[in-house]
N, C-alpha and C positions, 0 to 999 in steps of 0.2 A: 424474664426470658433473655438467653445469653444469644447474642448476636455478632457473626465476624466480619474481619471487614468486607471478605469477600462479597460477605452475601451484603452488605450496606453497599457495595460499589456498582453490583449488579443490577439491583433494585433500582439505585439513584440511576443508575444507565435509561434501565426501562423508560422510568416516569419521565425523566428529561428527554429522551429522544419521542415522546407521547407529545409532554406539555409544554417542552421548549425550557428553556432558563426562568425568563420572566413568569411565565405560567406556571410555575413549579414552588410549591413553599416544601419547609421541612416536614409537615404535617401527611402532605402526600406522600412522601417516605414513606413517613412512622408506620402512617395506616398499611400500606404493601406488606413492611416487616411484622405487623401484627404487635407492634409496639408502642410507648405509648413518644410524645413526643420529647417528652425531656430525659428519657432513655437514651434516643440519639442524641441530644445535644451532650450526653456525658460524652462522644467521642468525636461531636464535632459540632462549634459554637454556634457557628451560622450556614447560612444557604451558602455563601461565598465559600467558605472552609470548607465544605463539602465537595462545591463542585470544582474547587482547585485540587484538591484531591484524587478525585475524579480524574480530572486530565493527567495527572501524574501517574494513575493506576494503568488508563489505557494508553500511555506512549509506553507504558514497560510492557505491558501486555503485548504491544505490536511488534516491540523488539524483540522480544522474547520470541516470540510465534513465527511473524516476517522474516526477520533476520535484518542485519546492516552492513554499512560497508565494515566493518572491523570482521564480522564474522565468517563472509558469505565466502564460499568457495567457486572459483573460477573454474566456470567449464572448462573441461579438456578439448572440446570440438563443435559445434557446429550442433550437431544434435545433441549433445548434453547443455546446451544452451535453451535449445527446444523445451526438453522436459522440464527445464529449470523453471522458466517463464508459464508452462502450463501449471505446474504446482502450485505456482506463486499465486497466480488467475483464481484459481479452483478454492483455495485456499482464501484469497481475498470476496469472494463470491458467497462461500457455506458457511462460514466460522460468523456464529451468532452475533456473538461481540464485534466481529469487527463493521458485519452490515450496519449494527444499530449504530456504532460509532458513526458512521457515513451518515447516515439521516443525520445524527444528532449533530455533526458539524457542517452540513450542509443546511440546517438550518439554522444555526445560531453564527456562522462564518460572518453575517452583517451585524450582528449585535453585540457579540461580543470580544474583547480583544483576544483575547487566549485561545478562541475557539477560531479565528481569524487564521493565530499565527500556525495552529496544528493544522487546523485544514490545507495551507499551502505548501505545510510538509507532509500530508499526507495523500493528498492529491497531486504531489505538484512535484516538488524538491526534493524530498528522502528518494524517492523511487528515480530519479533521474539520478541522483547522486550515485546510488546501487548502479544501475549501470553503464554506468560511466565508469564506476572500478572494476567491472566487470570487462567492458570492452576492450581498458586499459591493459587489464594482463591479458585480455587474449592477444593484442596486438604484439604483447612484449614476447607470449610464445610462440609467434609467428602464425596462428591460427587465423586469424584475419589483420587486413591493412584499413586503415582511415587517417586522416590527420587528425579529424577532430570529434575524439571517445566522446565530448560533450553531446555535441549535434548529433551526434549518431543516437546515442541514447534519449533524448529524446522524442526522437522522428521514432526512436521506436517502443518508446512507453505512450507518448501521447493519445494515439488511437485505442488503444489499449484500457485508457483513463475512461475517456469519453463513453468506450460502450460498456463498460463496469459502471458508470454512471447511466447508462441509458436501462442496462439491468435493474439496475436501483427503483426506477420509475416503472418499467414495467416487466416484472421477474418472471410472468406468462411466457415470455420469449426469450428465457435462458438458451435452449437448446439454439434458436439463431445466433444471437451475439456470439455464445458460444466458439461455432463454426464461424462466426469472425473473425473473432481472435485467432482462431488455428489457423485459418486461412493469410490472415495476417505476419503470423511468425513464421510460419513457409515460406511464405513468399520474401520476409525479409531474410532471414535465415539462405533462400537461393540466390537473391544477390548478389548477401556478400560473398556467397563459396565463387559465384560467376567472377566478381572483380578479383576473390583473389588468384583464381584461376587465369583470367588474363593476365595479371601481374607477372605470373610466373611464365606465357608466353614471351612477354616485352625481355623481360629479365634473360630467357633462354633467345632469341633472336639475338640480344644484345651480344650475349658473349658470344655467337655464333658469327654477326657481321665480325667483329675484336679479331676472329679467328682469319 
């Protein structure tokens, strides 16, 4: 029976986000793909080779799908910010692959190195990085003010992380997190329009005392 990598990636996703790393032989595979086990070792030698594979499969995967700072397009306003960040949400939430990834590196993030170093970019670092280039060019098009695109993006991923994590544990209470989140990107989203709205008060006083 001919097997691709897809389906060998998928599979190995399954079983490992099931039995963990250490709990996982090749054999577990084989039996999923209805193969036998030196069938797979013809495309990969060991458990290690596999699951380094593995992580290489699902960081193209995420980029591919997510998107990154090289790709992403910078909202025009304020609420094309909005939609951006509810896609993002909806999309890190429903997309099979990407939930199982979340277990699978939420569980192995203490045991193994690599699953350590993804989990902090993928909880942590890629997505603050994202918008931080994000905030970046809105500032440069005048669309909002901050000194610091860093800080900002993360005060405003981080809450964000947390209840995509709390979803994880308990998915019965989508629809609240949910209206978290939304409630959350409103509320930051009205902020910034309020600061930069006063900005432009000071800024029009200014030239007005000048006058």
């Amino acid at each position: 029976m001919k097997i691709t990598k897809s389906e060998i990636m998928n599979t190995a996703l399954d079983v490992f986000a099931q039995k963990g790393y250490e709990g996982t032989i090749l054999k577990d595979i084989a039996d999923q793909l209805n193969v036998t086990k030196s069938a797979l070792y013809k495309h990969y030698e060991s458990k290690e080779a596999l699951w380094d594979a593995l992580i290489d499969y699902v960081e193209r995967y995420y980029g591919e799908n997510f998107g990154g700072t090289e790709s992403i397009v910078i909202p025009n306003s304020l609420d094309e910010l909005e939609e951006l960040s509810l896609r993002q949400i909806r999309f890190t939430m429903h997309d099979e692959m990407v939930g199982k990834v979340r277990k699978l590196l939420t569980m192995e993030q203490f045991r193994n190195e690599r699953a350590k170093i993804l989990a902090t970019r993928h909880f942590h670092s890629d997505i603050v990085s994202l918008y931080t280039t994000i905030f970046y060019g809105m500032v440069d098009r005048n669309l909002i003010h901050t000194d610091n695109p860093e800080l900002l993006a993360l005060a405003y991923t981080a809450p964000i992380s947390v209840l995509i994590q709390a979803y994880d544990r308990e998915p019965e209470r989508e629809p609240e997190f949910l209206q978290k989140m939304q409630e959350h990107i409103i509320h930051f989203t009205n902020v910034l329009r309020n600061h930069k709205g006063e900005e432009k008060k000071r800024e029009y006083a200014g030239e007005y005392d000048c006058n």
